[in-house]
C-alpha positions as a Markdown table, in Angstrom:
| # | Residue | x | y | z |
|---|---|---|---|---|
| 1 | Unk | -30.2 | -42.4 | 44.2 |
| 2 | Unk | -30.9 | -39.2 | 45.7 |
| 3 | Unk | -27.3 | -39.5 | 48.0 |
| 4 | Unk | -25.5 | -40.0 | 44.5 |
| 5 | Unk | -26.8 | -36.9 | 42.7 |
| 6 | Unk | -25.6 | -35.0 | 46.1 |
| 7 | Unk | -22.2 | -37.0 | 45.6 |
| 8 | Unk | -21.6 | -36.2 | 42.4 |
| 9 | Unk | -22.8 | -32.3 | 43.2 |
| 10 | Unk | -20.4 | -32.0 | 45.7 |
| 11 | Unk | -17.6 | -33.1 | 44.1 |
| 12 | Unk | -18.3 | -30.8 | 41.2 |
| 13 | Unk | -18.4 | -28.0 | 43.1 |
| 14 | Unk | -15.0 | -29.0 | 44.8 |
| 15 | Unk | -13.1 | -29.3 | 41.5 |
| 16 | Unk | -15.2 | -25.7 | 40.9 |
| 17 | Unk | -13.4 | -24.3 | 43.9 |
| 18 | Unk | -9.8 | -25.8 | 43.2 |
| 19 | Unk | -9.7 | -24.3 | 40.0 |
| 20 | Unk | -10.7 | -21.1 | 41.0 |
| 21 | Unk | -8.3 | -20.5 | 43.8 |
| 22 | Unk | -5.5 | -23.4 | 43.3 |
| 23 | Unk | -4.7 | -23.1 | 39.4 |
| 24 | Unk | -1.2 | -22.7 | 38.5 |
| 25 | Unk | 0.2 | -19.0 | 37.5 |
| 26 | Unk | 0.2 | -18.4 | 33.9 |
| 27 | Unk | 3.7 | -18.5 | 32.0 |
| 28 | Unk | 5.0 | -15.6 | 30.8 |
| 29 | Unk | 7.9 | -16.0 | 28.2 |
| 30 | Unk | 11.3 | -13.9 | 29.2 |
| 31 | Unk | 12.0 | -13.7 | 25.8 |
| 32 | Unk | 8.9 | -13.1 | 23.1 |
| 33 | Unk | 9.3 | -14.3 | 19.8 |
| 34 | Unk | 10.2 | -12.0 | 17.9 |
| 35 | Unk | 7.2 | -10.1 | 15.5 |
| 36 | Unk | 6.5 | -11.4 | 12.0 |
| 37 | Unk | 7.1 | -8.8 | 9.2 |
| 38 | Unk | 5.1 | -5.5 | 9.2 |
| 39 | Unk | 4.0 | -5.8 | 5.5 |
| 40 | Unk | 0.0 | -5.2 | 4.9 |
| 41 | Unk | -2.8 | -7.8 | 3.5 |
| 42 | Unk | -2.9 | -7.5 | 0.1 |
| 43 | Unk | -6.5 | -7.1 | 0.0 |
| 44 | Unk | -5.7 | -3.8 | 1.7 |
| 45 | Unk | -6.0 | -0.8 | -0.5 |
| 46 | Unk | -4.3 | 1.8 | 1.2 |
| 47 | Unk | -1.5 | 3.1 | -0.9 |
| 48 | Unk | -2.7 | 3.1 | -4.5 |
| 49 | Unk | -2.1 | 5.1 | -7.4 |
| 50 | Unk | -5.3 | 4.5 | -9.7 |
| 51 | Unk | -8.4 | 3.8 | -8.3 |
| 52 | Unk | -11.3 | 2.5 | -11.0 |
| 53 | Unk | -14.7 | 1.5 | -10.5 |
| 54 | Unk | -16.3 | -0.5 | -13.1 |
| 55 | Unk | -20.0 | 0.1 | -14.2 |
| 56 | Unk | -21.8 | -2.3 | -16.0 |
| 57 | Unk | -25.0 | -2.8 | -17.4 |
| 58 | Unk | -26.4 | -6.2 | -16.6 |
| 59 | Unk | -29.6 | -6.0 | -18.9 |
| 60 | Unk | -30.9 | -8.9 | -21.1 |
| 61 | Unk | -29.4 | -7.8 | -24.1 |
| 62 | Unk | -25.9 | -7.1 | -22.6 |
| 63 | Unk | -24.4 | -10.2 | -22.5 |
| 64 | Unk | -21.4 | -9.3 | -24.6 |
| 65 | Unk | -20.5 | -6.3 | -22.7 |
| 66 | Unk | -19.8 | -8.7 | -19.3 |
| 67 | Unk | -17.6 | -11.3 | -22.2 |
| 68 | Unk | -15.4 | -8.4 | -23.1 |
| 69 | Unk | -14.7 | -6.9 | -19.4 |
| 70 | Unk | -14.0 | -11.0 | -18.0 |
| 71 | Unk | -12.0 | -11.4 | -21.3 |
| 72 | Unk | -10.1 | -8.0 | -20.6 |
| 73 | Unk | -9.9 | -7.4 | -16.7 |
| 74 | Unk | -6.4 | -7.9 | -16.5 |
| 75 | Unk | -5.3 | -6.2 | -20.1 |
| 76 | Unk | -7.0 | -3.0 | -19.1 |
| 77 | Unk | -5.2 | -3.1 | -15.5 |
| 78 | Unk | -1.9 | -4.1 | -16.7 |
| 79 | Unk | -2.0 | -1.1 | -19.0 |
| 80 | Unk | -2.7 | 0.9 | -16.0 |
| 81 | Unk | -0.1 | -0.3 | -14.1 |
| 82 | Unk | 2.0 | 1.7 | -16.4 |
| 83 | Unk | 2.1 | 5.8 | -15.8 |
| 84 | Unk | 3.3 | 8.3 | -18.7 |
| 85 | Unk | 6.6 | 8.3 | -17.4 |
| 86 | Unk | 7.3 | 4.5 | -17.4 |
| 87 | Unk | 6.6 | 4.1 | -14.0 |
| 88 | Unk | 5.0 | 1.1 | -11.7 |
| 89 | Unk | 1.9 | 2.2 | -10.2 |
| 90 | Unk | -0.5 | 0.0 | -8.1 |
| 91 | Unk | -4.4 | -0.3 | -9.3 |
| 92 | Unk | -7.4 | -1.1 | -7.6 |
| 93 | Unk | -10.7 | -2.3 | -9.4 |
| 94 | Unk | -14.4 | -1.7 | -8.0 |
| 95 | Unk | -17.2 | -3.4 | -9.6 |
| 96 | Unk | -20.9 | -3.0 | -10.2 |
| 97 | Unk | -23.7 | -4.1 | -12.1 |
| 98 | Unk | -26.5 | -2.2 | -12.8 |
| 99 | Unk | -30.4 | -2.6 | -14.9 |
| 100 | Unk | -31.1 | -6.2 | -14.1 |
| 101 | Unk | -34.7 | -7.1 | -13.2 |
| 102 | Unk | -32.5 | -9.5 | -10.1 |
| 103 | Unk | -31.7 | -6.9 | -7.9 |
| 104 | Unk | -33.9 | -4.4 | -5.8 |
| 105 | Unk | -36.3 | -2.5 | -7.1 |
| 106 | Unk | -35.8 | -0.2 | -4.0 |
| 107 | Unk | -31.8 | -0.2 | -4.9 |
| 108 | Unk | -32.1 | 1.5 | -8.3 |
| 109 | Unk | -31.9 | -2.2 | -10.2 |
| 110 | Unk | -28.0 | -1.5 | -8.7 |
| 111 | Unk | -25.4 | -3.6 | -6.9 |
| 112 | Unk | -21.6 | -3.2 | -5.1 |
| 113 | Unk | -20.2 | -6.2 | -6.4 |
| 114 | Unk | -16.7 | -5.6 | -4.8 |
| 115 | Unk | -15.6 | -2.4 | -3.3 |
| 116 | Unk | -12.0 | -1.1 | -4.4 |
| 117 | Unk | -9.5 | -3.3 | -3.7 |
| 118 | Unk | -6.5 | -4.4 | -5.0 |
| 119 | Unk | -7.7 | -8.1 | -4.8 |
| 120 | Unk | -8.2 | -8.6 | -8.6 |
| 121 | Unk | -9.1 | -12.4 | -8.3 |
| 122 | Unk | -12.5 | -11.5 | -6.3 |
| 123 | Unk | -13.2 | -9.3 | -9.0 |
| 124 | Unk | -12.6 | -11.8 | -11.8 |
| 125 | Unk | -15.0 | -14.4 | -10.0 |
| 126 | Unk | -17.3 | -11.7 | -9.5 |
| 127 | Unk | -17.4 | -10.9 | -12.9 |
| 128 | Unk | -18.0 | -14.6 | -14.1 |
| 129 | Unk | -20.6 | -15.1 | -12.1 |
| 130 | Unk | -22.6 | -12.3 | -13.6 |
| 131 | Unk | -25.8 | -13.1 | -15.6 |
| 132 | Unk | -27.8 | -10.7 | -17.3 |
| 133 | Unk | -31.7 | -9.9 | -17.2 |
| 134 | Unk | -33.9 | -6.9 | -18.4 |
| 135 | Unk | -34.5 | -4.1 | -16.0 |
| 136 | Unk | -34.8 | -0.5 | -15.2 |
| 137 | Unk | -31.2 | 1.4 | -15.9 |
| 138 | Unk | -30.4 | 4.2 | -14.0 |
| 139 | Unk | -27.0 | 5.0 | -15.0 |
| 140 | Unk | -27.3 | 8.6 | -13.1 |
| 141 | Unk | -27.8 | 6.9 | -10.0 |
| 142 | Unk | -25.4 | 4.5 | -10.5 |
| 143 | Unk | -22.6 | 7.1 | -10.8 |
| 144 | Unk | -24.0 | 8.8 | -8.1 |
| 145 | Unk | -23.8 | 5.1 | -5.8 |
| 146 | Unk | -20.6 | 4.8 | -7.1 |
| 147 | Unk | -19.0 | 8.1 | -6.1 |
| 148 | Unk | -20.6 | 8.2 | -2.6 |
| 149 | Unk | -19.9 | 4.3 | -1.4 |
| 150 | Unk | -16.7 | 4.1 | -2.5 |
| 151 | Unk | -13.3 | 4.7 | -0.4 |
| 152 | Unk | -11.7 | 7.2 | -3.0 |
| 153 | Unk | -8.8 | 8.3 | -1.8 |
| 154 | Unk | -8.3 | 12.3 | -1.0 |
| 155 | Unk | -4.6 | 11.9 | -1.9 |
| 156 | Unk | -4.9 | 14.4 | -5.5 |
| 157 | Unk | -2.3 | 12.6 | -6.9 |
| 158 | Unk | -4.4 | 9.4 | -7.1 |
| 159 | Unk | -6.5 | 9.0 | -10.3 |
| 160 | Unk | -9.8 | 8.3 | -9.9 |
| 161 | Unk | -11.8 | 7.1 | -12.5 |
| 162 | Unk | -15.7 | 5.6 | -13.3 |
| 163 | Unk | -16.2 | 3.5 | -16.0 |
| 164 | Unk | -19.9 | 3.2 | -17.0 |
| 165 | Unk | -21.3 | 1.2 | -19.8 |
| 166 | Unk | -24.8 | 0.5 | -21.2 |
| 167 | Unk | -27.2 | 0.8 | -24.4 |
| 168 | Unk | -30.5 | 2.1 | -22.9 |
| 169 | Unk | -31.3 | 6.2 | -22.4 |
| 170 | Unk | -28.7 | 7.2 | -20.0 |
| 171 | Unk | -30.7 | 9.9 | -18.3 |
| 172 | Unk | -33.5 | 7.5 | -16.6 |
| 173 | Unk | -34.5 | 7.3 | -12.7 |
| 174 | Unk | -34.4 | 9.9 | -10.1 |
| 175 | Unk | -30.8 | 11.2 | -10.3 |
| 176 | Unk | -30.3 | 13.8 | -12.9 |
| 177 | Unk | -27.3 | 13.4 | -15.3 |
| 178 | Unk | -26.1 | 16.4 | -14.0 |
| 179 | Unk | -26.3 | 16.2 | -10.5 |
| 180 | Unk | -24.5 | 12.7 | -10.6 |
| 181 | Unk | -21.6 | 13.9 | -12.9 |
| 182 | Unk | -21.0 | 16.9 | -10.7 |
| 183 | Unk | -21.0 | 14.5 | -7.4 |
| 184 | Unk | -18.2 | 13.0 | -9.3 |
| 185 | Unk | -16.4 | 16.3 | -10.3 |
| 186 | Unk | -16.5 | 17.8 | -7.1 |
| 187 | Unk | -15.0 | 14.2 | -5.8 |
| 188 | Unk | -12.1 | 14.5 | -8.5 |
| 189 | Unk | -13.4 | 11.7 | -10.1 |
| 190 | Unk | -13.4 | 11.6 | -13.8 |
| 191 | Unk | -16.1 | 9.5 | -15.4 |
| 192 | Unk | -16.1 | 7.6 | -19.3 |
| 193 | Unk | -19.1 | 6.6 | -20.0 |
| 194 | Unk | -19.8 | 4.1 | -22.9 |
| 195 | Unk | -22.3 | 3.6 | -25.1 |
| 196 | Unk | -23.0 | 0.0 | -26.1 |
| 197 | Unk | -24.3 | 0.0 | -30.1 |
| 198 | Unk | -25.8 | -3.8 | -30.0 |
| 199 | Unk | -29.0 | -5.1 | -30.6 |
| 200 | Unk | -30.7 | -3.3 | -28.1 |
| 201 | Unk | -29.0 | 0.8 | -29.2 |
| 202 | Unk | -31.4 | 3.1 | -30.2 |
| 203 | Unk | -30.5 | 6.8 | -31.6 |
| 204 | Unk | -32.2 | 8.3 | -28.5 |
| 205 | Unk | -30.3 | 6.5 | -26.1 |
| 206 | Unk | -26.8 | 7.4 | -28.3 |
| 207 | Unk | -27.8 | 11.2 | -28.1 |
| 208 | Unk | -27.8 | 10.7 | -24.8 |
| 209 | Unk | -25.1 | 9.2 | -24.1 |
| 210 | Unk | -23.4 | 11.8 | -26.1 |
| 211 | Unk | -24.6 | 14.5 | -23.6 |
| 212 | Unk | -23.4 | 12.6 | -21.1 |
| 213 | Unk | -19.8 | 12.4 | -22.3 |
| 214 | Unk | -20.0 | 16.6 | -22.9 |
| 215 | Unk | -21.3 | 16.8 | -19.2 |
| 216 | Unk | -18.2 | 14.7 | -17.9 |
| 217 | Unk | -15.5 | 16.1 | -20.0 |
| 218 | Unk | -14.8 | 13.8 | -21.9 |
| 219 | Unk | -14.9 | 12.4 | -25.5 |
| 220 | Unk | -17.8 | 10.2 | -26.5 |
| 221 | Unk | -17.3 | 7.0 | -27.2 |
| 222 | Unk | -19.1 | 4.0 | -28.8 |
| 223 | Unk | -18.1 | 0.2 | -28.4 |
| 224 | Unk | -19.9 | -3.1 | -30.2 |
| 225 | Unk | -20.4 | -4.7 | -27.3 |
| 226 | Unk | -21.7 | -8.0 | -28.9 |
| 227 | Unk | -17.9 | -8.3 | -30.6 |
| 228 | Unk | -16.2 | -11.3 | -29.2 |
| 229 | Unk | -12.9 | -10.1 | -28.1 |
| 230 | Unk | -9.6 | -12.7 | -29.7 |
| 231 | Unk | -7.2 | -13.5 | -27.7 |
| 232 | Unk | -3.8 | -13.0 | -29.0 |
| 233 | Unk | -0.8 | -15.2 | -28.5 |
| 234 | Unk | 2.5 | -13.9 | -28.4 |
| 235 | Unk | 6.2 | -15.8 | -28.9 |
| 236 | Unk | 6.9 | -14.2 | -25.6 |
| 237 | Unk | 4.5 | -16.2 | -23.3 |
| 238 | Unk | 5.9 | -18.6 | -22.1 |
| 239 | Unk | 9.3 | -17.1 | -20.8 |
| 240 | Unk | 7.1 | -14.4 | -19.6 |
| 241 | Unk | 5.1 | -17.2 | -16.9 |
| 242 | Unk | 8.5 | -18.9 | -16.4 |
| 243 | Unk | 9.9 | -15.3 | -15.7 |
| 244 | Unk | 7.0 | -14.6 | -13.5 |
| 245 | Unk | 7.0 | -17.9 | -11.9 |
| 246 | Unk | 11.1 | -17.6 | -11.1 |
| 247 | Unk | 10.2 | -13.9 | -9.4 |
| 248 | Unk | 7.5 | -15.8 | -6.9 |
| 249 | Unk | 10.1 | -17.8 | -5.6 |
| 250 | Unk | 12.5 | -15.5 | -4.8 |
| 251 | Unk | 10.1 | -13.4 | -2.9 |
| 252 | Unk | 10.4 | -13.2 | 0.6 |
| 253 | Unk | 7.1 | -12.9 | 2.3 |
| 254 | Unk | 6.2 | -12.8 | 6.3 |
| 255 | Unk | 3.4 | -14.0 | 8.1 |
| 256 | Unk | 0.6 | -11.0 | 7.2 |
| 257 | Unk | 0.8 | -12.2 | 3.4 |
| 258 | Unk | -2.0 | -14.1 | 2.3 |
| 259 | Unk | -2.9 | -15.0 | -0.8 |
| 260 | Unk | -6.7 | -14.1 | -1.9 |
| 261 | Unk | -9.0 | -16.8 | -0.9 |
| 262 | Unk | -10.7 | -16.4 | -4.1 |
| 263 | Unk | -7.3 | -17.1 | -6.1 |
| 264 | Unk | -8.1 | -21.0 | -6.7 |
| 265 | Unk | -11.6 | -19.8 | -8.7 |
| 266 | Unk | -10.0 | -17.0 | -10.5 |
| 267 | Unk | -7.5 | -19.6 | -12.1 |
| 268 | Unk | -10.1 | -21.7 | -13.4 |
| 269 | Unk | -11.8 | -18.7 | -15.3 |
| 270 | Unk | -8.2 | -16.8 | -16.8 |
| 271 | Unk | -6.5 | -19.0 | -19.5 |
| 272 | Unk | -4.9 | -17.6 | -22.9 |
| 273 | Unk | -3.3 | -14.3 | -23.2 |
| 274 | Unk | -5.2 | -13.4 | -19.9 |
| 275 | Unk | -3.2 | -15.7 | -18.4 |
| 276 | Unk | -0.2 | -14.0 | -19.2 |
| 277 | Unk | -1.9 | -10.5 | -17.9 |
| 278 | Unk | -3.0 | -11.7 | -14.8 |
| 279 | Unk | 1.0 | -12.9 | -13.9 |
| 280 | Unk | 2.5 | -9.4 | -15.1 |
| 281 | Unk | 0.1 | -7.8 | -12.8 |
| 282 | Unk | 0.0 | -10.1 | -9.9 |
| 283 | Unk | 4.6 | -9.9 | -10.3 |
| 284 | Unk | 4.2 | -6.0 | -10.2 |
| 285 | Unk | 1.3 | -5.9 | -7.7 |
| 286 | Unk | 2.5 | -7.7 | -4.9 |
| 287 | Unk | 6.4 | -6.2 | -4.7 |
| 288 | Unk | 5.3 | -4.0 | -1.6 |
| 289 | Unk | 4.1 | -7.5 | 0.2 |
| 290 | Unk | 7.6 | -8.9 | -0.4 |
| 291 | Unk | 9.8 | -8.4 | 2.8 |
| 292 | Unk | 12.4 | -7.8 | -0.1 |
| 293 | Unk | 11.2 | -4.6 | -1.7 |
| 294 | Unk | 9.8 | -3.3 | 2.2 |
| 295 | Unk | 13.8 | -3.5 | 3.9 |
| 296 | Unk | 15.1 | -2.3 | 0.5 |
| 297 | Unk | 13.0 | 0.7 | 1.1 |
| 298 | Unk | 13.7 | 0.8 | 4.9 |
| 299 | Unk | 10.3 | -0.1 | 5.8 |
| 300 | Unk | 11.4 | -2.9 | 8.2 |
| 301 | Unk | 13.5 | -3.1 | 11.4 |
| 302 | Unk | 15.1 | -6.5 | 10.5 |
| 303 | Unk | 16.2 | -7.1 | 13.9 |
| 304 | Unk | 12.8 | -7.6 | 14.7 |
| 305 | Unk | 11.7 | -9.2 | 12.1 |
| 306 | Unk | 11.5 | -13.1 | 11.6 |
| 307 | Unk | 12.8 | -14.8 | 8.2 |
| 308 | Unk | 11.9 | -18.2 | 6.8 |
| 309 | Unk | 13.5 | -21.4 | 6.8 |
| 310 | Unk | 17.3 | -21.7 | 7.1 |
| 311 | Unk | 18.3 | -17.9 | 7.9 |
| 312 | Unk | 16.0 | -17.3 | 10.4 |
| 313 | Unk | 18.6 | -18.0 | 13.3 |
| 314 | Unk | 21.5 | -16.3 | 11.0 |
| 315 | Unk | 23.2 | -13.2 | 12.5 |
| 316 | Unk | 22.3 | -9.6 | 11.2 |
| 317 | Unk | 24.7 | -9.6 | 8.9 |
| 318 | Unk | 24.0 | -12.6 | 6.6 |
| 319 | Unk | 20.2 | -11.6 | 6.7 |
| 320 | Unk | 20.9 | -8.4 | 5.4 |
| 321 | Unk | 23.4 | -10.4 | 2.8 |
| 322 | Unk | 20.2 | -12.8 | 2.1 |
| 323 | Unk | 17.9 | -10.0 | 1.3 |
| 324 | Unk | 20.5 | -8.0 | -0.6 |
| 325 | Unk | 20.9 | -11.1 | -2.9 |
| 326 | Unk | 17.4 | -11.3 | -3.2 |
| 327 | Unk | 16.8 | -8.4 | -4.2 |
| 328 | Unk | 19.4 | -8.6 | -7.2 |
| 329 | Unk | 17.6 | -11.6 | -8.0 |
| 330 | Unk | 14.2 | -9.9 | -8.1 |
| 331 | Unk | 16.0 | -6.3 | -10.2 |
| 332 | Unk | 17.0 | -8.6 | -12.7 |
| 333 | Unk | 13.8 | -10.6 | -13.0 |
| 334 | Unk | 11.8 | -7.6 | -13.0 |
| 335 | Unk | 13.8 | -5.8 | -16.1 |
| 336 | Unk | 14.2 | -8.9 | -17.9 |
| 337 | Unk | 9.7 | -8.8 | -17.5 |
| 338 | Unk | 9.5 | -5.6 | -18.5 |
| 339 | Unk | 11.3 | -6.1 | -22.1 |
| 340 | Unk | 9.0 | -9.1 | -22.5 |
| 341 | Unk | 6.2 | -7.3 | -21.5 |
| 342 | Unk | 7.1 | -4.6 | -24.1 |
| 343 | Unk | 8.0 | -7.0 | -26.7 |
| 344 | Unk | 4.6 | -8.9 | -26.2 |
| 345 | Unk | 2.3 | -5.7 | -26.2 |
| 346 | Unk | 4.5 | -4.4 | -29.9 |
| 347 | Unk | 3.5 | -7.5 | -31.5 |
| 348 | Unk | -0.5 | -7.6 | -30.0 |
| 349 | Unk | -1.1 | -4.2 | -31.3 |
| 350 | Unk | 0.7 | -5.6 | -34.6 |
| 351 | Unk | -1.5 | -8.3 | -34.9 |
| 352 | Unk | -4.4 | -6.6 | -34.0 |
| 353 | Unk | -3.8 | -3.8 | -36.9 |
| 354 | Unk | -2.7 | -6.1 | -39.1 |
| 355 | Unk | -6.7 | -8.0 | -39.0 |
| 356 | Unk | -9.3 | -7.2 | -42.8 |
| 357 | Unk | -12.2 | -4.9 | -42.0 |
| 358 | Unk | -12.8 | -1.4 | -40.3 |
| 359 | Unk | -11.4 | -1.3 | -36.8 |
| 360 | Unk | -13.9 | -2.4 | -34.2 |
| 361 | Unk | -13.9 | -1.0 | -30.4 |
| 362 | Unk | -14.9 | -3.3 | -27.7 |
| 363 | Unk | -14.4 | -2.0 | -24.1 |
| 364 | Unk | -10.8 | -2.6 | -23.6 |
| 365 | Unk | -9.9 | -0.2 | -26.7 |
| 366 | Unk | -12.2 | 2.4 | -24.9 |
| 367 | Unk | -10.8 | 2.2 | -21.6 |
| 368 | Unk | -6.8 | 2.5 | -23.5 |
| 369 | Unk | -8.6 | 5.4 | -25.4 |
| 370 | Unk | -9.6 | 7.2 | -22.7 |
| 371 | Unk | -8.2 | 6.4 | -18.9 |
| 372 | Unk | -4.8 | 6.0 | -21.1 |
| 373 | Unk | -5.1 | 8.9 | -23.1 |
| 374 | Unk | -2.0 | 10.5 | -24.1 |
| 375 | Unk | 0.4 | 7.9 | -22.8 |
């Protein structure tokens, strides 16, 4: 037995030597392939025009509040995909929570649930899988968390904007009211903070909340946040996801596009008219993915770029003539969108003013009322 094991040890160690001094050179291709197109992730924020982080308080009594913002995600960010002069811009969404009894004691009762990104469908299943519970709220400090974690970008002609929400005192914890909102102003980041009159309101807490609003510059304002938000349906729906659908396919995209990996969850959670938001935003927020819109704006070498499927061994020539058709493809898609998307939004506000009773503000009316104002 003891002759094997030396054997078998030296025959190891001869296959050990062999490999090390007699293995074949590695290949080296002449020719490498050539490199896939340039275009970013699209969970890569670095060329936005509205950056928006999303404070919410995750209290026992604030069950509502989380309702409206899943029911209205993709409302309020379609809207501000939209500028004053008519133009597309690109949005990314931040979210937090804040006052639930879950969380650390030792992080304010606060929580990054996603950081800025452009990646709305992580922030949708974030959002549903909120729950709330009673804790301590320090709104202050989670202004303050908000401003200093973040990725704002320095570029001044990004807008930057905190949305906070909650019912309790606003000035509780450590941070002062003061100190946090001039973090934010010296950051060029305007803040709306929004005071929730449900179940839980008192008149203390709205005074305060009322300070708060003259301390950030801007105009107080009060939502219901137990009103269930109705979702209105429009004669324009469905040629708006067939229109939507029809500009997917005649998008060209290269190997660094990727679809969200939390895209499959998000589709289980968005139905009805946020449906149809989710698809205008998603057929206005990927156009600088598309290989398209990137060598209509000369952001690609297509020589060294490799297309899909049947042109990808065509000459210069009838690439360039692919994309070019494309492209009048996509124009023509995109404007016929855009009078559907105006058409849709006339008659929502219709419906909406045509409903009985005083008109009620839930938090998608506050966020078009004040991160829209004047458009």
């Amino acid at each position: 037995m003891r002759y094997l094991w030396y054997s078998m040890y030296g025959f190891v160690t001869a296959l050990a030597v062999y490999a090390l001094f007699f293995r074949p050179p590695a290949v080296v291709e002449e020719n490498p392939p050539l490199t896939q197109t340039p275009v970013t992730d699209p969970r890569e924020d670095s060329t936005v025009d509205v950056q928006i982080a999303l404070i919410l308080d995750t209290s026992s009594s604030m069950d509502g509040l989380v309702a409206q913002a899943r029911t209205q995600l993709w409302e309020m960010v379609s809207d501000l995909q939209t500028g004053p002069d008519g133009d597309e811009r690109k949005v990314a969404v931040a979210l937090y929570q804040y006052g639930n009894n879950r969380l650390p004691k030792s992080d304010g009762f606060i929580q990054q649930l996603a950081p800025l990104t452009t990646d709305l469908d992580l922030v949708t299943v974030k959002l549903h899988a909120l729950s709330t519970s009673g804790g301590k709220e320090y709104a202050p400090e989670a202004i303050l968390r908000a401003a200093d974690e973040l990725e704002w970008s320095g570029d001044d002609a990004v807008e930057r904007i905190i949305v906070i929400a909650g019912n309790e005192g606003f000035a509780q914890g450590k941070v002062t009211s003061h100190s946090a909102l001039a973090r934010a102003q010296d950051l060029k980041i305007s803040v709306v903070p929004i005071f929730c009159t449900n179940r839980g309101a008192t008149d203390g807490a709205l005074a305060s909340w009322r300070e708060a609003a003259e301390l950030a510059g801007t105009d107080f304002t009060s939502i219901n946040s137990d009103l269930r938000v109705v979702q209105v349906r429009s004669p324009y729906d469905r040629e708006i996801m067939q229109k939507c659908q029809a500009l997917e396919e005649n998008r060209v995209y290269g190997a660094n596009y990727c679809k969200s990996e939390y895209t499959a969850q998000a589709e289980r959670f968005v139905e009805g008219s946020s449906a149809i938001d989710r698809a205008l935003v998603q057929s206005r927020q990927v156009a600088d993915k598309d290989l398209v819109t990137a060598y209509g704006s000369g952001a690609v070498e297509l020589e060294k770029v490799a297309l899909p499927g049947a042109v990808a061994n065509k000459s210069l020539q009838e690439k360039k003539a692919y994309l070019e058709e494309k492209a009048a493809v996509q124009a023509n898609l995109r404007r016929e969108l855009a009078e559907l998307s105006a058409k849709r939004k006339n008659h929502i506000q219709q419906q909406r003013r045509a409903r009985a009773g005083a008109p009620k503000v839930n938090l998608g009316d506050a966020v078009r009322s004040n991160v829209l104002k004047g458009y």
